[in-house]
C-alpha positions as CSV (number, residue, x, y, z in Angstrom):
1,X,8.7,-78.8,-14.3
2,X,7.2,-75.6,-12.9
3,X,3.5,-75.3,-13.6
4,X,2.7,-73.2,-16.3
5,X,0.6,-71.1,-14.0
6,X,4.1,-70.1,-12.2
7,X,6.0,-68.9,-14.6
8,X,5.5,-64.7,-15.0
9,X,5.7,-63.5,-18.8
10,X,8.0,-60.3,-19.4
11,X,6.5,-56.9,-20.4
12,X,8.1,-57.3,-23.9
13,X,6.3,-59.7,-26.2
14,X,8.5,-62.3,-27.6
15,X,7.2,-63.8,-31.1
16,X,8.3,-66.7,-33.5
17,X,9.4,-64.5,-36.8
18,X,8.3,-67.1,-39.5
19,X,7.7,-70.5,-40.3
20,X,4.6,-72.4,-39.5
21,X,4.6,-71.0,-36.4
22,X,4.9,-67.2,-37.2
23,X,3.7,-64.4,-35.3
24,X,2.7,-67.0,-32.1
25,X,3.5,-65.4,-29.4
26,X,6.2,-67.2,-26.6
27,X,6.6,-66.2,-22.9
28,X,10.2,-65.7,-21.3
29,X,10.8,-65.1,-17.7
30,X,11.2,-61.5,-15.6
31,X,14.2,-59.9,-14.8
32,X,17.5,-59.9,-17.0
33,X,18.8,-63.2,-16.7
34,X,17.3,-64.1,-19.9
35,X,17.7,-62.0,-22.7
36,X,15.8,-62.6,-25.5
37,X,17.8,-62.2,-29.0
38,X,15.8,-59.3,-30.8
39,X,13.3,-59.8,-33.4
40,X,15.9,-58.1,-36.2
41,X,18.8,-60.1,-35.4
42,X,16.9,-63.3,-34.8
43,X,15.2,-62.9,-38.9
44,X,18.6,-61.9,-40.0
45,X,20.6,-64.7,-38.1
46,X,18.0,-67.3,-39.9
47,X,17.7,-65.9,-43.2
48,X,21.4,-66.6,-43.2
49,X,20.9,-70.0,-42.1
50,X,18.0,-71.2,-44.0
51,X,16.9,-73.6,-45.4
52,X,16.0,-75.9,-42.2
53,X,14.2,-78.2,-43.7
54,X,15.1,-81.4,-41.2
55,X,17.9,-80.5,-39.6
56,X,18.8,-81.5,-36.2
57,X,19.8,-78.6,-33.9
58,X,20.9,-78.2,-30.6
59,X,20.5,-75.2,-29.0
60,X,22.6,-74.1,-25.9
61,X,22.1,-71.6,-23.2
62,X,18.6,-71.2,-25.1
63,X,16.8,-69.4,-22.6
64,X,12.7,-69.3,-23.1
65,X,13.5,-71.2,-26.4
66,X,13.1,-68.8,-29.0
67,X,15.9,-69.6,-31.2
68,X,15.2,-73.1,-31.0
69,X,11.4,-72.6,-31.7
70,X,12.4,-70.6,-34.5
71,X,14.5,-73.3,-35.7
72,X,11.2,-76.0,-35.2
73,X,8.8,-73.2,-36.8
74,X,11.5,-73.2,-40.2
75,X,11.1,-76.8,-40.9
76,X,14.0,-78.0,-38.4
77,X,13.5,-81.9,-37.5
78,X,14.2,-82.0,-34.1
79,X,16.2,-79.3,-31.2
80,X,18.0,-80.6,-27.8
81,X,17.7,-77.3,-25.7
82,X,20.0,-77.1,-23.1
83,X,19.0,-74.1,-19.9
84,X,20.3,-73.8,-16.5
85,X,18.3,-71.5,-14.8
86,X,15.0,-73.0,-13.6
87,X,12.6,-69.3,-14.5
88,X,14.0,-69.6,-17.7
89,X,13.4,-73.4,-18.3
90,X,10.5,-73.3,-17.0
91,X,9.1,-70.8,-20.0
92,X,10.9,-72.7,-22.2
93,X,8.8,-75.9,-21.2
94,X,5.8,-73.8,-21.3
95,X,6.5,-72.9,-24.7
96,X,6.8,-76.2,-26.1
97,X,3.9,-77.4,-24.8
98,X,1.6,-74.2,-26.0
99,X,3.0,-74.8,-29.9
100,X,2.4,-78.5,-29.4
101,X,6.7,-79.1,-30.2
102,X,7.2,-81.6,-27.1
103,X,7.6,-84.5,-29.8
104,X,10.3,-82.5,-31.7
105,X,12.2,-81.2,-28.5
106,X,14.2,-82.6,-25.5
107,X,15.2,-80.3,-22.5
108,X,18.2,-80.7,-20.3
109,X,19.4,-78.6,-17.3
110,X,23.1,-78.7,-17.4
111,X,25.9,-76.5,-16.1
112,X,28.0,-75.3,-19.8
113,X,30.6,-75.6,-20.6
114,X,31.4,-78.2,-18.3
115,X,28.4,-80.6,-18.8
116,X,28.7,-81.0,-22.4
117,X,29.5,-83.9,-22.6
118,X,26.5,-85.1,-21.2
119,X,24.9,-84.5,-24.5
120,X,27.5,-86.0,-26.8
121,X,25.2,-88.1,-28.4
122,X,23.0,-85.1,-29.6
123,X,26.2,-82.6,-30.8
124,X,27.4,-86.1,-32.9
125,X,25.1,-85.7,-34.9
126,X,23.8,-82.4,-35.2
127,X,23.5,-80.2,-37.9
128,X,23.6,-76.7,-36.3
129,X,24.3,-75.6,-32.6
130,X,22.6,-72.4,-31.7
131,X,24.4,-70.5,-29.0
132,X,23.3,-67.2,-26.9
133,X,25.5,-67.5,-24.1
134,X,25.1,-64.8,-21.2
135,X,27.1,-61.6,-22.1
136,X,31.1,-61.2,-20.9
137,X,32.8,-63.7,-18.8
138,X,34.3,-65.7,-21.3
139,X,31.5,-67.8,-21.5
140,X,31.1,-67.5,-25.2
141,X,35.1,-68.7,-25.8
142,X,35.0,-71.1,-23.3
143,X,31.8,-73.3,-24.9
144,X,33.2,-72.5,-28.3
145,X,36.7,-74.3,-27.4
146,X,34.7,-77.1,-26.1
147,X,32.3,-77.9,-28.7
148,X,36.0,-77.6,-31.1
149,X,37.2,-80.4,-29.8
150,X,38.2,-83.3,-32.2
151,X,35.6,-85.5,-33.1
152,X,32.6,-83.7,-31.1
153,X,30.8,-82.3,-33.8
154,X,30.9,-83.8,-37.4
155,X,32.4,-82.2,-40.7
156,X,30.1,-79.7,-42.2
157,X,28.5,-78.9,-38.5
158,X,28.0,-74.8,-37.7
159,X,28.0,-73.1,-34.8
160,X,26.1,-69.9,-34.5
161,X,27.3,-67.7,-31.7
162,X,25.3,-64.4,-30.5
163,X,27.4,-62.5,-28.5
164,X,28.4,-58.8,-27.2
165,X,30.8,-57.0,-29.9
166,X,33.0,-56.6,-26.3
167,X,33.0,-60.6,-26.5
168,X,35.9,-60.8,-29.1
169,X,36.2,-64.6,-30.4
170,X,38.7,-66.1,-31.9
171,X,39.1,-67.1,-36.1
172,X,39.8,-70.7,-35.4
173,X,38.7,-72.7,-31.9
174,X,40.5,-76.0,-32.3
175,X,38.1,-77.5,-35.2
176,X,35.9,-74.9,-35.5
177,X,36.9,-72.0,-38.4
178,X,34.6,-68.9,-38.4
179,X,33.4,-68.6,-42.0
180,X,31.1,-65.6,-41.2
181,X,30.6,-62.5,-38.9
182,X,27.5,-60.4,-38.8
183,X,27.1,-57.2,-36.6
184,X,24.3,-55.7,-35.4
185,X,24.7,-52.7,-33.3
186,X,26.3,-53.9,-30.5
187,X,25.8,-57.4,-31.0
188,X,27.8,-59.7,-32.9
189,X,26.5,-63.1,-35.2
190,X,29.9,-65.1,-35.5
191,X,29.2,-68.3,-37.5
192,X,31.9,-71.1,-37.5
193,X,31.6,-74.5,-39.7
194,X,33.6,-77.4,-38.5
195,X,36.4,-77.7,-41.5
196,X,37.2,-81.0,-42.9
197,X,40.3,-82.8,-41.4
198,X,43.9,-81.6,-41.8
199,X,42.5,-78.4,-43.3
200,X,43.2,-75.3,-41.2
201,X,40.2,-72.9,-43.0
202,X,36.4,-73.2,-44.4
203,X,35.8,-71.0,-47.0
204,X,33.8,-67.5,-46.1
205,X,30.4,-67.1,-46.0
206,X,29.4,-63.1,-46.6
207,X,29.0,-61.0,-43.5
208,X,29.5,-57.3,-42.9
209,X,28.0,-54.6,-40.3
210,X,24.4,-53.5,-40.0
211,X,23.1,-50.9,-38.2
């Protein structure tokens, strides 16, 4: 791990929205190869998803942690957060150990999509997978089609993917169905629930445009 000393904050204060934890403050490296989800989508995207209350979560390409953390703050049991780029993982760290989460939390460096299956354990049995994949290069399509695969995640599982409104995803990525779409300016909230077997469809959650 990078000492805590290293790791140099951004101008822009990121916070934790709500939960036990609301209002603390989290640090996320320099430059823009993290991109912190903004403070409106991030109570919007939870609102939706709420209540938390014990769920395990995995959250993928999660940056300094703050959807995770927000996850943790809103009652969630437990998060595997998975980060590539050392800066970023090295906040992320930093972060759990400043709001005392390193019981609740597990941090792996893996290339994604391709190393998913390193955490197949974790996906099993999760409730929710949060995902802020960088912006354009497929990314976003390519990690959804993985985590559709039969028998990755179980019936009932979402996905929540943030992603640029140029990022067009598909309705259905092998088991995956999206049941709702949310967007905010130019960024899009697509929510897909893994439907029960030999259905093709999960029924709609509400969604719209805002702002």
């Amino acid at each position: 791990m990078t000492p805590a000393a290293a790791v140099k904050e951004t101008p822009a204060l990121v916070r934790v929205i709500a939960g036990a934890l609301g209002g603390r403050r989290l640090v996320a490296p320099r430059g823009r190869a993290t991109r912190p989800t903004s403070d409106r989508v991030r109570e919007a995207l939870f609102m939706a998803l709420e209540p938390l209350d014990g769920l395990r979560v995995v959250d993928l390409y999660a940056g300094s942690g703050a959807l995770g953390i927000e996850a943790l703050s809103r009652g969630a049991a437990r998060v595997v957060f998975v980060e590539r780029e050392r800066a970023a993982r090295a906040a992320l760290e930093r972060n759990l150990t400043d709001l005392e989460l390193t019981d609740r939390a597990v941090v792996w460096r893996l290339v994604l999509p391709a190393g998913l299956g390193r955490i197949d354990p974790a996906l099993a049995e999760a409730d929710l997978v949060l995902m802020d994949p960088p912006y354009g290069g497929g990314r976003a399509a390519g990690t959804l089609a993985r985590l559709g695969e039969p028998g990755r995640l179980r019936h009932g599982a979402r996905v929540v993917v943030e992603h640029h409104a140029r990022d067009v995803l598909p309705e259905r990525s092998g088991a995956l169905a999206r049941a709702r779409e949310r967007r905010y300016g130019e960024t899009v909230v697509s929510t897909y629930r893994v439907a029960a077997e030999g259905t093709t469809a999960v029924a709609p959650e509400e969604g719209g445009n805002e702002g």
